[in-house]
BAFI-3210 file (N, C-alpha, C; in Angstrom, 3 decimals, decimal comma, padded with zeros to 6 digits):
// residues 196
n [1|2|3|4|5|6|7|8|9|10|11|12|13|14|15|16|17|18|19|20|21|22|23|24|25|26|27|28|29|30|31|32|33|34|35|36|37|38|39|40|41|42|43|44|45|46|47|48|49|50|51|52|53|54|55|56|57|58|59|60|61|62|63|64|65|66|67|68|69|70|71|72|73|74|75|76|77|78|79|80|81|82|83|84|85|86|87|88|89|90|91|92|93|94|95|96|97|98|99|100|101|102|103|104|105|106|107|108|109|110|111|112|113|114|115|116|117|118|119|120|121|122|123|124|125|126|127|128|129|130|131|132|133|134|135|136|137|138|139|140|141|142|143|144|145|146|147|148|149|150|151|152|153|154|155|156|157|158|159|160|161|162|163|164|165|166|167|168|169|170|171|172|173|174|175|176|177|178|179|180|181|182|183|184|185|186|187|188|189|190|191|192|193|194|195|196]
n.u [000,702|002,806|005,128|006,858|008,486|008,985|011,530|010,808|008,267|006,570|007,478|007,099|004,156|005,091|005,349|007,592|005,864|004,617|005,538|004,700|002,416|000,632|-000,219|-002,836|-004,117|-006,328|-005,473|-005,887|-005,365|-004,256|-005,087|-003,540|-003,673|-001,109|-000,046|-002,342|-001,838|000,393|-000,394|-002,307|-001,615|-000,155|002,493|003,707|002,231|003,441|006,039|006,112|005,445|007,316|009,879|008,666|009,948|012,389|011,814|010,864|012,852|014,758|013,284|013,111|015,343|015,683|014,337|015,853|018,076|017,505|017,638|015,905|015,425|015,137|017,720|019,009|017,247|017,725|020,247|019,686|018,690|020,296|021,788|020,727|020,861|023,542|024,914|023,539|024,030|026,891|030,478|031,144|029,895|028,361|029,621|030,545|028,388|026,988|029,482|028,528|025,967|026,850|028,401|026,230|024,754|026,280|026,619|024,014|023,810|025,597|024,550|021,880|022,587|023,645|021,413|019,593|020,526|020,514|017,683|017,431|018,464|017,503|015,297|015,797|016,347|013,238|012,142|013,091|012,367|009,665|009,477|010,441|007,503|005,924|006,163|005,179|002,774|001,681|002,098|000,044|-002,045|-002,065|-002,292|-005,067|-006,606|-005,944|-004,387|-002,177|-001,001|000,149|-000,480|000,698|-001,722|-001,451|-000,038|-002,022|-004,503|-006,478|-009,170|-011,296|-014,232|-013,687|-010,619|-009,021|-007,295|-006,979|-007,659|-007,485|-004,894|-003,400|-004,630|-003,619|-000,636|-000,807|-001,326|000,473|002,861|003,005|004,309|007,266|010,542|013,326|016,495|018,434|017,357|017,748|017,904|015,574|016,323|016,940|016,084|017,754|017,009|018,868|019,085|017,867|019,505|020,465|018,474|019,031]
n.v [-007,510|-007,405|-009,714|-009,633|-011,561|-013,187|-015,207|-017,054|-018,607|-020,225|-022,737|-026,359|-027,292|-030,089|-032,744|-035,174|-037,017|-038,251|-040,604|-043,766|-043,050|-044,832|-045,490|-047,379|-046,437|-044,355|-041,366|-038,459|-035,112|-031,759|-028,398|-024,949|-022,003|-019,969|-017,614|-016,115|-016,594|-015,193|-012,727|-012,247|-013,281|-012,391|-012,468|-012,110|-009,338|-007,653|-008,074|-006,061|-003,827|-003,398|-002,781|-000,746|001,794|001,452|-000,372|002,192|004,180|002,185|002,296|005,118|005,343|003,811|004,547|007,022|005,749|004,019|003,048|006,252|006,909|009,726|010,950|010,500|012,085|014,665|014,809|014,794|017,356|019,204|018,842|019,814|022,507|023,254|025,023|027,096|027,654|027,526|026,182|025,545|025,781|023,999|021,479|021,450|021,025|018,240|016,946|017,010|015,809|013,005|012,411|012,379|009,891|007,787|007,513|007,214|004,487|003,042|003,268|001,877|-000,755|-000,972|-000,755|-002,488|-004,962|-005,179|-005,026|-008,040|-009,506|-009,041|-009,866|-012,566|-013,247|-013,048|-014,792|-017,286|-017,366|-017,550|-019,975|-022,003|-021,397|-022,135|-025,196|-026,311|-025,750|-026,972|-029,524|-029,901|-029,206|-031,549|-033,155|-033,029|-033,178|-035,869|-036,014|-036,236|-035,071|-031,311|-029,108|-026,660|-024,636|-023,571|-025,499|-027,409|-029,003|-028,963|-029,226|-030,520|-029,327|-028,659|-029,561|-027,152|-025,206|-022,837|-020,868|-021,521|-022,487|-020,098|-018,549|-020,435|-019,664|-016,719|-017,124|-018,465|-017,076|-013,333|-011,594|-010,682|-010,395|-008,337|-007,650|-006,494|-003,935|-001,223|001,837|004,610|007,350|010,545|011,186|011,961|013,732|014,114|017,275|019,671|020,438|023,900|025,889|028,388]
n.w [010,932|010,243|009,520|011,090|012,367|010,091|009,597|011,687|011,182|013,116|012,259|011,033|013,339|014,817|017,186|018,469|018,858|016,740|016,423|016,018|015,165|012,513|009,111|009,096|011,882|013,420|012,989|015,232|013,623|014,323|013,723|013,165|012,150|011,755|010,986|012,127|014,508|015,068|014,308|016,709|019,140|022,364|023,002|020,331|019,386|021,606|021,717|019,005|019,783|021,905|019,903|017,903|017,449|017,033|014,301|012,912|012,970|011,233|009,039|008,074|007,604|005,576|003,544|003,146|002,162|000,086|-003,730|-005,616|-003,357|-000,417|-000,494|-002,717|-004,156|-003,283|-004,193|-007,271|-007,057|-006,284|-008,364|-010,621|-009,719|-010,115|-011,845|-011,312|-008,582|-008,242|-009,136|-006,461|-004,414|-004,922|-004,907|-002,660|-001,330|-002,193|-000,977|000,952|001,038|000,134|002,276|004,700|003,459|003,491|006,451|006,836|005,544|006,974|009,818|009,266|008,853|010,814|012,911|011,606|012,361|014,792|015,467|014,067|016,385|018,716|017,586|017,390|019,678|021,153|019,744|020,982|022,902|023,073|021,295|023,226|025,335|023,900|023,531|025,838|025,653|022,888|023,494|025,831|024,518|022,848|024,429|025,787|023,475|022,678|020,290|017,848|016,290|015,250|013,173|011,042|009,490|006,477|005,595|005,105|002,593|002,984|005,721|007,917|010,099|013,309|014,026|014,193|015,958|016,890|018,100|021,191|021,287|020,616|023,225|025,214|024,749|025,306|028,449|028,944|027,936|028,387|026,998|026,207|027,029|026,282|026,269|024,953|024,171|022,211|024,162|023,544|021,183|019,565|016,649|013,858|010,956|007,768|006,670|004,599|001,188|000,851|-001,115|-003,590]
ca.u [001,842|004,312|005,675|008,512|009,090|009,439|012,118|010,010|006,730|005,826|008,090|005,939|003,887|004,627|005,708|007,517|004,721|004,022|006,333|003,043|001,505|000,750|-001,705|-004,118|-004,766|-007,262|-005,039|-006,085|-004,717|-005,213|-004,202|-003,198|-003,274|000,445|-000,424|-003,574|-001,136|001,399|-001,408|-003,142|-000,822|000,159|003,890|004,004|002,209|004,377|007,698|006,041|004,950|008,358|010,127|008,223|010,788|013,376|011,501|010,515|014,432|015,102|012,209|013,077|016,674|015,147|013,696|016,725|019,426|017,339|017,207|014,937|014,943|015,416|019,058|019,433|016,542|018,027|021,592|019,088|018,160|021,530|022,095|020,060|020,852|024,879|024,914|023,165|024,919|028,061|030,795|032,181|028,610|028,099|030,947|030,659|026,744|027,783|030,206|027,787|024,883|027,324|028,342|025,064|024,142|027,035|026,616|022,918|023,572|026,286|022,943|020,817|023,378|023,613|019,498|018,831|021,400|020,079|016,614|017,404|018,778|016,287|013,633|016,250|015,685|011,804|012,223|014,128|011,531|008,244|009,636|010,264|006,893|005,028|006,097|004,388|001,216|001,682|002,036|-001,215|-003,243|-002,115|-002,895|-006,362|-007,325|-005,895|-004,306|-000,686|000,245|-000,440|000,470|-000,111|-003,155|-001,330|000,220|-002,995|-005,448|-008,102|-009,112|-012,288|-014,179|-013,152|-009,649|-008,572|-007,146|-005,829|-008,100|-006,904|-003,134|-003,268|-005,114|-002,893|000,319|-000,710|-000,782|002,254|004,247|002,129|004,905|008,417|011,628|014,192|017,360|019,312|016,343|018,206|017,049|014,936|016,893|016,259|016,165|018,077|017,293|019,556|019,076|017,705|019,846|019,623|018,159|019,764]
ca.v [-007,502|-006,983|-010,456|-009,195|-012,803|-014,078|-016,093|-017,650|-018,935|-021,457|-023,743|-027,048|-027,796|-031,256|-033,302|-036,396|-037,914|-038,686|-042,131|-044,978|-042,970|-045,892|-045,582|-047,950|-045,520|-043,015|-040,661|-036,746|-034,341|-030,422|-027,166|-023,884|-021,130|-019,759|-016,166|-015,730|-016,116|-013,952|-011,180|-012,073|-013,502|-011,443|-012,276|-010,691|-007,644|-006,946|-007,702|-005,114|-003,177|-002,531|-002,731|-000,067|002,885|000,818|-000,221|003,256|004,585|001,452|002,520|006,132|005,056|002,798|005,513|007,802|005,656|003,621|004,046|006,908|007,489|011,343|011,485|010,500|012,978|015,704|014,974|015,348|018,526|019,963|019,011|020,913|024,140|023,367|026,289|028,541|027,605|027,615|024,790|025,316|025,138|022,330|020,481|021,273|020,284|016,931|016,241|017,219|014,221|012,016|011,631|011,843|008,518|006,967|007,757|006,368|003,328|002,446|003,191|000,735|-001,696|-001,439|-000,924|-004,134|-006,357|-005,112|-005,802|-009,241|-010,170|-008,607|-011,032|-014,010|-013,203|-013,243|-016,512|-018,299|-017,249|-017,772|-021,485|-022,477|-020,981|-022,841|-025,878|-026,716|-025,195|-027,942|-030,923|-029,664|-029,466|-033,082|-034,150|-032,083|-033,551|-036,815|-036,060|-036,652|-033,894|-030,078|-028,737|-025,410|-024,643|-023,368|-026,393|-028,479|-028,337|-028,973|-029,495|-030,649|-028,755|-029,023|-029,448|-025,591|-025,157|-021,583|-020,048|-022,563|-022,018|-018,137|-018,367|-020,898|-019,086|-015,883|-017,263|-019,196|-015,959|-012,605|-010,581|-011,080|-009,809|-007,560|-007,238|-005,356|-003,011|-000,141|003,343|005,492|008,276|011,430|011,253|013,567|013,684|015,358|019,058|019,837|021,346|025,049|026,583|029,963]
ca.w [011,838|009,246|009,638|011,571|012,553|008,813|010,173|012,463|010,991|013,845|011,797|011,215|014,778|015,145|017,368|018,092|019,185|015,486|016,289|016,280|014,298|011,391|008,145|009,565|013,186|012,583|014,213|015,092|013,091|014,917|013,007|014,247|011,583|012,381|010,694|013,364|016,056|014,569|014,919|017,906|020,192|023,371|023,025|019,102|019,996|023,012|020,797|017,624|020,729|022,260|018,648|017,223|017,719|015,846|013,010|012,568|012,674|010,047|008,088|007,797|006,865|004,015|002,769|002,932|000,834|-001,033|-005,301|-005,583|-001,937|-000,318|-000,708|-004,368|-004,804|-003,103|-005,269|-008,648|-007,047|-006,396|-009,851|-011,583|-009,027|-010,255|-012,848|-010,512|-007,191|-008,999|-009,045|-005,275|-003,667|-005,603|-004,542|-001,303|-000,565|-003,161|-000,159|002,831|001,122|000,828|004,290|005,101|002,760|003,869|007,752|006,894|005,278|008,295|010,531|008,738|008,837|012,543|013,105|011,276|013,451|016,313|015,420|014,104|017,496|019,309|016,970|017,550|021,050|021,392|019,346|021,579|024,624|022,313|021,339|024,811|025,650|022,563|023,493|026,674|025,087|021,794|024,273|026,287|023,442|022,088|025,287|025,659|022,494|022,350|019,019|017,718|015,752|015,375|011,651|010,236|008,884|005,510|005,011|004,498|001,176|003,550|007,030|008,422|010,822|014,730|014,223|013,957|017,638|017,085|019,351|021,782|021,031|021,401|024,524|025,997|024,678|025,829|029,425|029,077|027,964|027,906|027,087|025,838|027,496|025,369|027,275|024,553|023,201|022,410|024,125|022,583|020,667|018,721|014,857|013,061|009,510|007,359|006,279|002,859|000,593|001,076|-001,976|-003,617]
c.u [003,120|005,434|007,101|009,346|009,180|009,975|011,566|009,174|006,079|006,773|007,156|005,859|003,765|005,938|006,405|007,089|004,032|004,805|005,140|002,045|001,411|-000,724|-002,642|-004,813|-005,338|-006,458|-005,666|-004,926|-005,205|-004,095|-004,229|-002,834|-001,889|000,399|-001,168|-002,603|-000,060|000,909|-001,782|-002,435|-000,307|001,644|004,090|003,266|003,233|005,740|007,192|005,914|006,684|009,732|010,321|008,905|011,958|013,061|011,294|011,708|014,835|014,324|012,588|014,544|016,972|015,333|014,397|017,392|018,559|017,420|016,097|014,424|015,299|016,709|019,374|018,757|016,982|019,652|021,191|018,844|019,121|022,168|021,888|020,321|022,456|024,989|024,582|023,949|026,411|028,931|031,266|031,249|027,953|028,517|030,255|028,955|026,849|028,252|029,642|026,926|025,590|027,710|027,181|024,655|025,428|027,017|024,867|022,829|024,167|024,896|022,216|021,446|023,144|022,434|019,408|019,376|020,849|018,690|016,833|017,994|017,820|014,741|014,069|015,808|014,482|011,532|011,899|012,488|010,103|008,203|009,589|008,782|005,664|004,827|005,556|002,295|000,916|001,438|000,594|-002,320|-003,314|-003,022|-004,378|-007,128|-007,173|-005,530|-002,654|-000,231|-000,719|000,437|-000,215|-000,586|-002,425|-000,326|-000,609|-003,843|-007,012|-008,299|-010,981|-012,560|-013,895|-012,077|-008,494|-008,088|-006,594|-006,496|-007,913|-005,373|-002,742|-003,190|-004,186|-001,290|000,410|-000,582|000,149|003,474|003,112|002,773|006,631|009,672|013,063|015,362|018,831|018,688|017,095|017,407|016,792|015,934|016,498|016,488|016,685|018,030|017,994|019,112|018,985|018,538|019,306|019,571|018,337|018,669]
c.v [-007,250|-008,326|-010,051|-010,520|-013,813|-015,062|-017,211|-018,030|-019,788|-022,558|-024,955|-027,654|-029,069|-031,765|-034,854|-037,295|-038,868|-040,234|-042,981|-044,379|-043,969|-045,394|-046,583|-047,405|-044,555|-041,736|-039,015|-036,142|-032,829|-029,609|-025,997|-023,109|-019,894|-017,738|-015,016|-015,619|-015,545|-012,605|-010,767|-012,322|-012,607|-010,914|-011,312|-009,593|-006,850|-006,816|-006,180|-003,815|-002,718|-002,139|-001,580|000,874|002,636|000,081|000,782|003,935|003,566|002,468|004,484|005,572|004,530|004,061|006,817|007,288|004,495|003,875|004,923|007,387|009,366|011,917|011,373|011,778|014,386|016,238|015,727|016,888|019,602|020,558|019,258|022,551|024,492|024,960|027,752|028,813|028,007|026,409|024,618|024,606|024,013|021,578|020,013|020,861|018,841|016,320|015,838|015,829|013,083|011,894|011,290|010,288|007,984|006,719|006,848|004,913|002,581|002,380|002,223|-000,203|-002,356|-001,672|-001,994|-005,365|-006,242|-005,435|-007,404|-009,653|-010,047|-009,631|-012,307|-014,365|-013,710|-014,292|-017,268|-018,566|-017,439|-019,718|-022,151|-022,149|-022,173|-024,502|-027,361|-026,604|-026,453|-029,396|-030,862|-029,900|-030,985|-033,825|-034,400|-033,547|-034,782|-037,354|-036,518|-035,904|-032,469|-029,846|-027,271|-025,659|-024,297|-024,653|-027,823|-027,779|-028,449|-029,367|-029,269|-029,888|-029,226|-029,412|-028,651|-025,404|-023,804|-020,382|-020,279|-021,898|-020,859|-018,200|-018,704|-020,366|-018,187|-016,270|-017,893|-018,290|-014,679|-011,489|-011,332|-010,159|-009,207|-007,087|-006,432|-004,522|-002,113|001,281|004,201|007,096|009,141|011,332|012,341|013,599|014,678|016,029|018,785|020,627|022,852|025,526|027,934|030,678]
c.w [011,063|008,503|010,181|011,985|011,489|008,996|010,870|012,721|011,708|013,237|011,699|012,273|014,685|016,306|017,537|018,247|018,001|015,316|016,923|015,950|012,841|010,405|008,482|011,342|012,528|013,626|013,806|014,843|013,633|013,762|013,673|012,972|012,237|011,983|011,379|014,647|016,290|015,121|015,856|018,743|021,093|022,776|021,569|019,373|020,930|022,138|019,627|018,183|020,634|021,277|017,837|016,514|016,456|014,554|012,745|011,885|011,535|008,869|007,234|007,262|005,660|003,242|002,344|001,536|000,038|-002,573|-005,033|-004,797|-002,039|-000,622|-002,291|-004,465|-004,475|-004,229|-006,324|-008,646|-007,112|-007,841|-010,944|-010,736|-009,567|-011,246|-011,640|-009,259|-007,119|-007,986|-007,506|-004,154|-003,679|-004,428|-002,550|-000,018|-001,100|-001,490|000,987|002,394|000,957|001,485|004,528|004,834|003,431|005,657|007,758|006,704|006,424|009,221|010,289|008,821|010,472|013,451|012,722|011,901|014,154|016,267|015,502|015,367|018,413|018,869|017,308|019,007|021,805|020,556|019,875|022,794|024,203|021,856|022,529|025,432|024,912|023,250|024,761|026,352|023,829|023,072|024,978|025,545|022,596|023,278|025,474|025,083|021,379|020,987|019,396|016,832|015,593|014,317|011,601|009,070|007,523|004,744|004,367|003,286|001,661|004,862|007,345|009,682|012,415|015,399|014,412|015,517|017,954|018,067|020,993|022,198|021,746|023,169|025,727|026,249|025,627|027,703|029,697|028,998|027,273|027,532|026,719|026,358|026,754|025,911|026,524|023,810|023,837|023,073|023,268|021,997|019,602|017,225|014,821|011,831|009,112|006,880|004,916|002,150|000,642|-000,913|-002,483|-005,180]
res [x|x|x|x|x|x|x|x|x|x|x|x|x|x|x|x|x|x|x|x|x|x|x|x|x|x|x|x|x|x|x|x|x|x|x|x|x|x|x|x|x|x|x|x|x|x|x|x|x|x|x|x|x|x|x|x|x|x|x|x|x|x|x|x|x|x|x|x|x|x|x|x|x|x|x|x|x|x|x|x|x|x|x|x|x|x|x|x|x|x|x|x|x|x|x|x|x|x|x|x|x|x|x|x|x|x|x|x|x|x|x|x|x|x|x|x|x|x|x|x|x|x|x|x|x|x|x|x|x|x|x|x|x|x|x|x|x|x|x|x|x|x|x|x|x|x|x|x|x|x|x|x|x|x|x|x|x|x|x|x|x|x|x|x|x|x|x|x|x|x|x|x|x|x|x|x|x|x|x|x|x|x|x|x|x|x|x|x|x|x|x|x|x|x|x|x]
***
């Protein structure tokens, strides 16, 4: 999945139900691998789902002004044609990639806000969603807390509830609502240096 919700690892599933929990109760402990329902879950597919477009436009923008990206490489290229192009053509393709890199990096700037709000978004509506599904399953299963599975060094079998979780998520929220996903728009990469 990419972890597009880095931010947002499930945070640890507990509740505060864990008040009378004491070291002499044998209390149930459930887990919920948080990575599995990153993948599988309705709601993250549907967000990576309607997403896609705009990681793609980030992604190609990476890949423009990064070190070693297409625009440095096209500079190196100019700059070995300088002699042949002579100094005016230079100059004046020099001037055309940087706008470009600079018109890109503004782009990426503004692509990655708008994602991250867009992920703060499907957060907000995946927490609220979660947390009728966490109380169900305490109740279910008569436990008192729900941790992720990568926070234990071990876990006995029949306490794993993430097939559970999903299931119950996905009908609690099968789909996540995006109310400033930008419209889809045409890429324009910039123009290769013309070659003489």
């Amino acid at each position: 999945m990419g972890k597009l919700f880095n931010s947002f690892k499930f945070g640890v599933i507990a509740m505060a139900a864990v008040v009378g929990l004491s070291a002499t109760a044998s209390a149930q402990i459930l887990t919920v691998d948080d990575e599995r329902v990153e993948r599988e879950a309705a709601a993250y597919k549907d967000f990576n789902l309607q997403t896609n477009e705009l990681r793609q436009s980030i992604l190609q923008r990476r890949q423009m002004v990064t070190r070693g990206g297409a625009i440095e490489q096209q500079l190196a290229d100019l700059e070995k044609r300088k002699a042949i192009i002579g100094n005016d053509k230079y100059e004046e393709e020099k001037k055309k990639l940087e706008q470009t890199y600079v018109r890109f990096q503004q782009e990426l700037a503004q692509l990655e806000y708008v994602f991250d709000q867009l992920r703060q978004e499907a957060m907000v509506q995946v927490e609220r969603a979660r947390q009728p599904v966490i109380r169900s399953l305490l109740a279910e299963r008569d436990a008192q807390v729900i941790m992720m599975k990568r926070l234990l060094l071990g876990s006995a079998a029949g306490i794993d509830v993430t097939t559970q979780f999903i299931e119950k998520l996905d009908s609690e929220l099968p789909n996540v609502t995006l109310n400033n996903l930008p419209k889809p728009a045409a890429e324009a990469a910039p123009a290769e240096p013309k070659k003489q």
